[in-house]
VODOGU-408033 format. One line per 8 residues: number of its first residue (from 1); their letters; for each residue x, y, z of N, C-alpha, C, CB. Coordinates in steps of 0.2 Angstrom, whole numbers, plus 5000, padded with zeros to 4 digits. Glycine has a CB too. Example, Ala and Ser with C-alpha at 12.3 -4.5 7.8 and 13.67 -1.06 7.14 Angstrom:
BEGIN
1> as> 5066,4972,5039,5062,4978,5039,5066,4984,5039,5057,4978,5045 | 5064,4989,5035,5068,4995,5036,5064,5000,5039,5070,4997,5029
//
This chain:
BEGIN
1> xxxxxxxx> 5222,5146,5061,5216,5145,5057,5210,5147,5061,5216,5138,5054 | 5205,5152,5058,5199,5152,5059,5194,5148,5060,5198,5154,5055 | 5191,5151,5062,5183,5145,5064,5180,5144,5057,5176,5150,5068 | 5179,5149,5052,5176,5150,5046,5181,5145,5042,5176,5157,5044 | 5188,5146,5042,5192,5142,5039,5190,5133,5040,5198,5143,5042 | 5190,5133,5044,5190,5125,5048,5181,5124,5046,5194,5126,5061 | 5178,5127,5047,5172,5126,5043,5172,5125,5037,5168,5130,5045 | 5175,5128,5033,5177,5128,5024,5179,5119,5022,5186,5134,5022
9> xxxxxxxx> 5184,5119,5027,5186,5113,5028,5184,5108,5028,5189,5111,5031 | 5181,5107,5034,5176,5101,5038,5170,5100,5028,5169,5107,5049 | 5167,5107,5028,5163,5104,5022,5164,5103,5014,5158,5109,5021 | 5172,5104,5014,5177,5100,5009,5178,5095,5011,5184,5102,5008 | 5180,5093,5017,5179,5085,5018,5174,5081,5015,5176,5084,5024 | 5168,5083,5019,5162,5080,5015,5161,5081,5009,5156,5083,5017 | 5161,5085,5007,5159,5084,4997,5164,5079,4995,5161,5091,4992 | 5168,5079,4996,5174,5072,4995,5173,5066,4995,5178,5071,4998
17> xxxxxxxx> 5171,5065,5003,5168,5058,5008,5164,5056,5000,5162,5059,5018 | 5168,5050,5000,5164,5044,4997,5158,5041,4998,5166,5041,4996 | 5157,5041,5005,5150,5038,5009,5144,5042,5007,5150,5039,5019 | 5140,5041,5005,5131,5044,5004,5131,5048,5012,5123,5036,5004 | 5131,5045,5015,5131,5048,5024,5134,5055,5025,5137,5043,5029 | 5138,5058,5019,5141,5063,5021,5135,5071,5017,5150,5062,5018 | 5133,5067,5012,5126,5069,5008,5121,5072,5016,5122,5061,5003 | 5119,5068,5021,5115,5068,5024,5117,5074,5030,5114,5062,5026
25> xxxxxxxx> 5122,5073,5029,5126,5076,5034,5123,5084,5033,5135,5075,5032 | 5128,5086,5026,5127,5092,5023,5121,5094,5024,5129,5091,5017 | 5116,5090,5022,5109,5092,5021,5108,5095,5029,5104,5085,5019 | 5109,5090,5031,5105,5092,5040,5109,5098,5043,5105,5086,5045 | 5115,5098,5041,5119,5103,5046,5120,5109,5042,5126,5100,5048 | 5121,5109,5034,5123,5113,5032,5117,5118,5028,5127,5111,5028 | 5114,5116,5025,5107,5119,5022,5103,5122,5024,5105,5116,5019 | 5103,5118,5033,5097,5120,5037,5101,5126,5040,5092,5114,5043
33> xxxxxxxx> 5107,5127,5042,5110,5134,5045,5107,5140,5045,5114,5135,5043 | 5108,5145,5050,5104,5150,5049,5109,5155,5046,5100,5152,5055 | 5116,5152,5046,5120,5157,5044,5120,5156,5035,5127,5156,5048 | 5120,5162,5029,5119,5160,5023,5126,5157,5020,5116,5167,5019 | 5132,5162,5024,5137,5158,5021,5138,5149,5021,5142,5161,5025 | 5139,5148,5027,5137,5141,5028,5134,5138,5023,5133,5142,5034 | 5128,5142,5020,5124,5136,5017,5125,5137,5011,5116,5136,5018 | 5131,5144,5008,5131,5142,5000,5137,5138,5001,5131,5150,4994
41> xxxxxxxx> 5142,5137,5006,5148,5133,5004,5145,5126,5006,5155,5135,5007 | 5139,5124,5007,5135,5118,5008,5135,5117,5000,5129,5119,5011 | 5130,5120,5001,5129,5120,4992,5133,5119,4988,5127,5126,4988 | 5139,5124,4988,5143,5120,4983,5146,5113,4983,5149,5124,4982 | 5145,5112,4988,5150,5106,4990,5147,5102,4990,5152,5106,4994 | 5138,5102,4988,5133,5097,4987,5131,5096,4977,5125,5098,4993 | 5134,5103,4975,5136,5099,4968,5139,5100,4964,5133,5100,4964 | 5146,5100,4969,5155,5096,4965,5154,5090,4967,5163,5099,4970
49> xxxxxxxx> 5149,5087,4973,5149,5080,4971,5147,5076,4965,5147,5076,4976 | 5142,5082,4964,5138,5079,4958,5133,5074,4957,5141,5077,4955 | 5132,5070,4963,5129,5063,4963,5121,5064,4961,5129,5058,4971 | 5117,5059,4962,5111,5059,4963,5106,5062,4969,5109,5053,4961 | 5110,5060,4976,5108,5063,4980,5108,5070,4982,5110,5061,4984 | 5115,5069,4981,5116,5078,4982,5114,5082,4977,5125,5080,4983 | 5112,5082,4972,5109,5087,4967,5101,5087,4967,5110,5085,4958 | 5099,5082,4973,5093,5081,4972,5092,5087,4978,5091,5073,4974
57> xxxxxxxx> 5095,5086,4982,5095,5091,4988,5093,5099,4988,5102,5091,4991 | 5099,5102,4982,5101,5109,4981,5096,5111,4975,5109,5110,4980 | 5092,5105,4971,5087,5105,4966,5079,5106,4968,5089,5098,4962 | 5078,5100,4973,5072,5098,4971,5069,5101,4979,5072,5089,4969 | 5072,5102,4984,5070,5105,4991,5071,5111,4992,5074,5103,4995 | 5062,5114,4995,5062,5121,4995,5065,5123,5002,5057,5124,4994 | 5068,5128,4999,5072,5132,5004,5078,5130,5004,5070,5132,5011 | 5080,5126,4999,5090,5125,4998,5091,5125,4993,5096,5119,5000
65> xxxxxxxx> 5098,5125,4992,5101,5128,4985,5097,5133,4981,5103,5122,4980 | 5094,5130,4975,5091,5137,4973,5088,5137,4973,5092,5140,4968 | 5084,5136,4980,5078,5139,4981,5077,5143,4988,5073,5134,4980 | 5083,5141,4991,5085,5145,4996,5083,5153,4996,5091,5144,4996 | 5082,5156,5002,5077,5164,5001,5082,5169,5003,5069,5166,5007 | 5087,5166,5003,5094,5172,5001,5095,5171,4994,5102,5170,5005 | 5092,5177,4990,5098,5176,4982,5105,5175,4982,5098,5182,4978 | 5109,5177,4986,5114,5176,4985,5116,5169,4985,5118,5180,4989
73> xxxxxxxx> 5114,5166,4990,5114,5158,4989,5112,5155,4985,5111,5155,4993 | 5107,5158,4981,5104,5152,4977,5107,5154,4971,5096,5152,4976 | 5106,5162,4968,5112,5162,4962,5119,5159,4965,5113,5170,4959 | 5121,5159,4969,5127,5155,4971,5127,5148,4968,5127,5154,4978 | 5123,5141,4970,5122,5137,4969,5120,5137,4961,5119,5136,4973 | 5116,5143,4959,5115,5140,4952,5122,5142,4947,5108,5143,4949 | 5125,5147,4950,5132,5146,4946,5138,5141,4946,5134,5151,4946 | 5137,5138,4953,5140,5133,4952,5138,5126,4949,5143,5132,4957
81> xxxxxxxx> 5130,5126,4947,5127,5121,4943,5130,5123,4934,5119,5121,4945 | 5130,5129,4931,5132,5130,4927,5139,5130,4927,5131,5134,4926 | 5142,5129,4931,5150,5127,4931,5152,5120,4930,5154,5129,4937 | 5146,5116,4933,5149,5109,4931,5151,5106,4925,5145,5105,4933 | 5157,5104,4926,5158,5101,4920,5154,5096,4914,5163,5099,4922 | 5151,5091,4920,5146,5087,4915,5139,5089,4919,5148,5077,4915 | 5133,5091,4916,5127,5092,4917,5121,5089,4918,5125,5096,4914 | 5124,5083,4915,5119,5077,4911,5113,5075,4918,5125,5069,4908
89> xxxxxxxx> 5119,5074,4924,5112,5074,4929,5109,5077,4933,5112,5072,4933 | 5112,5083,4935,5109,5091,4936,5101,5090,4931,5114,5098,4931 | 5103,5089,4923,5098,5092,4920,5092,5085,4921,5100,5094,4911 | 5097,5081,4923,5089,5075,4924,5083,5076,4930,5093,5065,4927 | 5088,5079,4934,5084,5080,4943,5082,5087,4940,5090,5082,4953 | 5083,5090,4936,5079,5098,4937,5072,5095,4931,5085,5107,4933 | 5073,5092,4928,5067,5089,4923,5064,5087,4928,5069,5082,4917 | 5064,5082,4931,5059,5077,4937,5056,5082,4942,5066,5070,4942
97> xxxxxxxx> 5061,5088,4946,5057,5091,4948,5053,5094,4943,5061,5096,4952 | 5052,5100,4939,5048,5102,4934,5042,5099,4934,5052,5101,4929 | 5042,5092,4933,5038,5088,4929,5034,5084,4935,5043,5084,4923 | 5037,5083,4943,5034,5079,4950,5033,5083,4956,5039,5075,4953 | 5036,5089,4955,5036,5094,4961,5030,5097,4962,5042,5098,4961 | 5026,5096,4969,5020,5099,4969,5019,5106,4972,5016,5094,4971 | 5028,5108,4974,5026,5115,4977,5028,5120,4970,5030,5118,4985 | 5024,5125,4968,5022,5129,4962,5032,5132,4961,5013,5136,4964
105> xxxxxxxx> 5033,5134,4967,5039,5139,4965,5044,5137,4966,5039,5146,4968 | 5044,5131,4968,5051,5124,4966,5051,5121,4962,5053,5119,4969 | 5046,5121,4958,5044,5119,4950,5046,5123,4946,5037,5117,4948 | 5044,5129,4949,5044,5135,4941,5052,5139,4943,5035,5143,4942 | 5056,5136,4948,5064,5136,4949,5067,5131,4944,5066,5134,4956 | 5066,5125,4945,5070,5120,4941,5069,5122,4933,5068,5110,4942 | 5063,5125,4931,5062,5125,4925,5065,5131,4921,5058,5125,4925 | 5067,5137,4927,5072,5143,4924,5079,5141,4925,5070,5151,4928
113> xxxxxxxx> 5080,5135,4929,5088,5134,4929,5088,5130,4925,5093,5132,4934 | 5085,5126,4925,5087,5121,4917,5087,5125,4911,5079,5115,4914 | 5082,5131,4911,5085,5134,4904,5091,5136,4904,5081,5140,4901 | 5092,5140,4909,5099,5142,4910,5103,5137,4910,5101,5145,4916 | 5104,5131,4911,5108,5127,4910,5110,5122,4903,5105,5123,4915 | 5103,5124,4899,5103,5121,4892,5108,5126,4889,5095,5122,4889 | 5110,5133,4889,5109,5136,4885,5116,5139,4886,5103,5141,4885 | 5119,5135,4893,5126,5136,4895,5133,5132,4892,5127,5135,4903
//
């Protein structure tokens, strides 16, 4: 097994871990990486958990998930937000950014993936 493998892993772990802790984790290790792979299998793995934290992360914080300044990451992340099965909280944290967030082009992000999200 690979390094990349065993990294795949280690951040399948975490999106699983039931602890909030593992949220924190991700954030700090995974999102801030300077490698892009790294951070879109962050991403995904901060919204297969789906929670409140973790969608808060990849939603509402510039420079992760989809706001990250690799497109590939961010359309990454926003297609696994359209993949989720239930949206219901996705669409609440992208509302609340939209509607609280005071940096202009993390606001005007939640507001083009909510449409996308409405319309999926």
């Amino acid at each position: 097994m690979d390094n990349n493998e065993k990294l795949a892993n280690v951040i399948d772990a975490l999106s699983k871990h039931e602890d909030n802790s593992a949220v924190a984790v991700l954030e700090e290790i995974g999102t801030n990486c300077a490698d892009s792979e790294v951070r879109m299998l962050t991403a995904k793995a901060l919204v297969e958990r789906n929670s409140k934290d973790s969608l808060s992360v990849i939603i509402s914080r510039d420079g992760k998930g989809i706001n990250d300044l690799d497109t590939t990451v961010a359309m990454g992340t926003i297609n696994n937000l359209i993949a989720l099965e239930n949206k219901d909280l996705a669409l609440e944290i992208l509302s609340e950014t939209e509607k609280n967030c005071e940096i202009e082009s993390v606001k005007d992000n939640a507001r083009s993936v909510k449409a996308l999200l409405e319309l999926s």
